[in-house]
C-alpha positions as CSV (number, residue, x, y, z in Angstrom):
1,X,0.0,0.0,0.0
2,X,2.9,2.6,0.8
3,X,4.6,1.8,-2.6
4,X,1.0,2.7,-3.9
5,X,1.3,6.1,-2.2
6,X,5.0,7.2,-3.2
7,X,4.9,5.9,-7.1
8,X,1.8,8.2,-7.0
9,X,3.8,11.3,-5.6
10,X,6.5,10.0,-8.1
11,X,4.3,10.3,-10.7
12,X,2.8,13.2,-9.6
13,X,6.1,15.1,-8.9
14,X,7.7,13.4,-12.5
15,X,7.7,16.6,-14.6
16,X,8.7,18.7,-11.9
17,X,11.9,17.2,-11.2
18,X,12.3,17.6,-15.1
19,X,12.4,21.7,-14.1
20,X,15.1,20.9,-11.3
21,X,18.3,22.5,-12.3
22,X,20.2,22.7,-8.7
23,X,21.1,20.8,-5.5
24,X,18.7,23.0,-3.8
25,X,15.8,22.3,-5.6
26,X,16.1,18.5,-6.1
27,X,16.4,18.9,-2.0
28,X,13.5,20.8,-1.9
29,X,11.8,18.5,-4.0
30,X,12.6,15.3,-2.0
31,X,11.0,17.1,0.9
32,X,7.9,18.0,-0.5
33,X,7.9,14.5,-1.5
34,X,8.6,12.7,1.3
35,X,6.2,15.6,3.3
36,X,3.2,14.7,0.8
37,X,3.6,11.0,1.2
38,X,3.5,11.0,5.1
39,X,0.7,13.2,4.4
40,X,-1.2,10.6,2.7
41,X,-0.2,7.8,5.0
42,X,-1.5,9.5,7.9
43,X,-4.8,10.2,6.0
44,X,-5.4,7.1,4.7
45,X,-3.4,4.5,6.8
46,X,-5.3,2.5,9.8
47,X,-2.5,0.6,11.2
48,X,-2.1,2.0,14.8
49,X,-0.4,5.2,16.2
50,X,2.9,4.9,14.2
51,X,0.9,7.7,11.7
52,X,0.2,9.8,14.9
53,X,4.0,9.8,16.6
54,X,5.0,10.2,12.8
55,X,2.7,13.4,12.4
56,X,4.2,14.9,15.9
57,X,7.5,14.0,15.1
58,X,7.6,15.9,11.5
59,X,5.0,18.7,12.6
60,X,6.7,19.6,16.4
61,X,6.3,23.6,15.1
62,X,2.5,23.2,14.9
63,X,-0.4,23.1,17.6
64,X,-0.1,19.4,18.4
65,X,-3.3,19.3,21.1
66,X,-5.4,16.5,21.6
67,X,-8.6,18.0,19.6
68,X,-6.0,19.2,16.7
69,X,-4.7,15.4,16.2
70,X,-8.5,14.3,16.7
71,X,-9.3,16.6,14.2
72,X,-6.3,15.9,11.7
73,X,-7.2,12.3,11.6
74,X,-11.1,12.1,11.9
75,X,-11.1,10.7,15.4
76,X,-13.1,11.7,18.6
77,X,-10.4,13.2,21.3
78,X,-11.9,10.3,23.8
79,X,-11.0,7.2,21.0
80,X,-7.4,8.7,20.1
81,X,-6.7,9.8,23.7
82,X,-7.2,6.2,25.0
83,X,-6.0,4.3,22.1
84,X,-2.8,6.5,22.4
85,X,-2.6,5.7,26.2
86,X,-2.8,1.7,25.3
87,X,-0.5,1.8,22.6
88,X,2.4,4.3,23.8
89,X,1.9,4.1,27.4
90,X,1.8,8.0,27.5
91,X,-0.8,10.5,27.2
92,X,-0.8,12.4,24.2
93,X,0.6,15.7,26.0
94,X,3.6,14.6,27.8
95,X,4.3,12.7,25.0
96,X,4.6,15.6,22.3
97,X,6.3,17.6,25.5
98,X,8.4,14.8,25.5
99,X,9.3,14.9,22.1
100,X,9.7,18.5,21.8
101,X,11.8,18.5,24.5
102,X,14.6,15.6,23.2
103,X,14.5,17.7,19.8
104,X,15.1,21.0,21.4
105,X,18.1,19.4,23.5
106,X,19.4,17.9,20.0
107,X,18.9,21.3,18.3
108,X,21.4,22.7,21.3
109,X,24.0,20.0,21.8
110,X,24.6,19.3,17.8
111,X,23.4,22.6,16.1
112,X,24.3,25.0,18.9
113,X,21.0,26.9,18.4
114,X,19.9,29.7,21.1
115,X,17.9,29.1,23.5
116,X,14.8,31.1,21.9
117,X,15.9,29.5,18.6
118,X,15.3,26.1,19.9
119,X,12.3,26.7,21.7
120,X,10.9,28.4,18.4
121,X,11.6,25.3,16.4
122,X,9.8,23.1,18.2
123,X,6.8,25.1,18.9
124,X,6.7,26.9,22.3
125,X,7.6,30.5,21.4
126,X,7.2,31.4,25.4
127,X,10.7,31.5,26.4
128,X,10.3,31.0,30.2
129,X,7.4,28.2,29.7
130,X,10.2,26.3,27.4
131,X,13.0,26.6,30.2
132,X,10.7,25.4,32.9
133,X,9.6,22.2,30.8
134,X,13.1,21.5,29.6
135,X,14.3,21.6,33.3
136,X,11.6,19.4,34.3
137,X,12.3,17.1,31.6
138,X,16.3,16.7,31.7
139,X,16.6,17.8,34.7
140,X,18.7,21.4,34.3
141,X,17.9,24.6,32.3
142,X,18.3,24.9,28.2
143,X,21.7,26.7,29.5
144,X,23.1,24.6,31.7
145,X,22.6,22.1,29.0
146,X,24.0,23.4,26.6
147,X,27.0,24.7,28.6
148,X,27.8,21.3,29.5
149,X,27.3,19.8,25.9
150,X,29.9,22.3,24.7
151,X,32.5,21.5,27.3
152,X,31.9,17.6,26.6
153,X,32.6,18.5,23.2
C-alpha cells in the first residue's frame, strides 16, 4: 500500500523534477515529497499510532493538542486519547512535550541553536514556559545544557 502512495507522488512530482536544475531544488523537491507521502499515509493509513507519533514527530512547530490530532485524523479526542494511552503508554501531552523536549536538546548539543531558537523550532515561542519544561524534563535549564554539551565536546 505505501509503494502505492510514493509511485503516486513520483508520478505526480515526475515533470517537476524535469524543471530541477540545482542541488537545492532537487532537495526541496525530495522534501515535498517525502512531506506529501507521510501526508497521505497518515490520512489514509489505519495501522495504529505509528501515523500519529509520525505526524508529531515531522509537525513539532504546529499546535499538536489532543482536539487538533482528533481533528487531523477524523477521530473523537476520547478514542485517540485512549487508544494513544494503550499503545504508547503515555498521554498524548507529555508525549509531544516529550518529544519536543529531546528535539530541542538535539537542536542545542549538535546545532548550537539559542535558547529562543530552539524553543521556536519546536513550537513553544514562550521562552520562560520552554525553560521550565526543559528543566523538568532533563533535569537542568536549556543553558546549563548546553553549557555542559559544549564543554563535553
Amino acid at each position: 500500500m505505501h509503494a502505492f502512495y510514493l509511485d503516486t507522488l513520483y508520478n505526480d512530482y515526475l515533470f517537476a523534477a524535469g524543471e530541477i536544475t540545482t542541488e537545492q531544488q532537487e532537495q526541496a523537491l525530495v522534501v515535498e515529497m517525502l512531506q506529501q507521502y507521510c501526508d497521505r499515509v497518515a490520512r489514509y493509513s489505519t495501522a495504529g499510532y505509528s501515523v500519529v507519533i509520525h505526524y508529531i514527530n515531522l509537525h513539532l512547530k504546529e499546535d499538536l493538542t489532543l482536539s487538533t490530532l482528533a481533528a487531523r485524523f477524523n477521530l473523537s479526542r476520547s478514542y485517540l486519547s485512549d487508544r494513544f494511552h494503550r499503545e504508547v503508554h503515555s498521554n498524548l501531552t507529555d508525549y509531544v512535550t516529550l518529544t519536543r523536549i529531546k528535539f530541542a536538546a538535539n537542536l542545542l548539543r549538535y546545532h548550537h541553536y539559542t535558547i529562543t531558537q530552539a524553543a521556536q523550532e519546536v513550537g513553544i515561542p514562550d521562552v520562560p514556559y520552554f525553560t521550565r519544561l526543559f528543566k523538568r524534563t532533563m533535569g537542568e535549564t536549556p543553558s546549563q545544557y548546553a553549557r555542559k554539551k559544549a564543554i563535553e565536546s
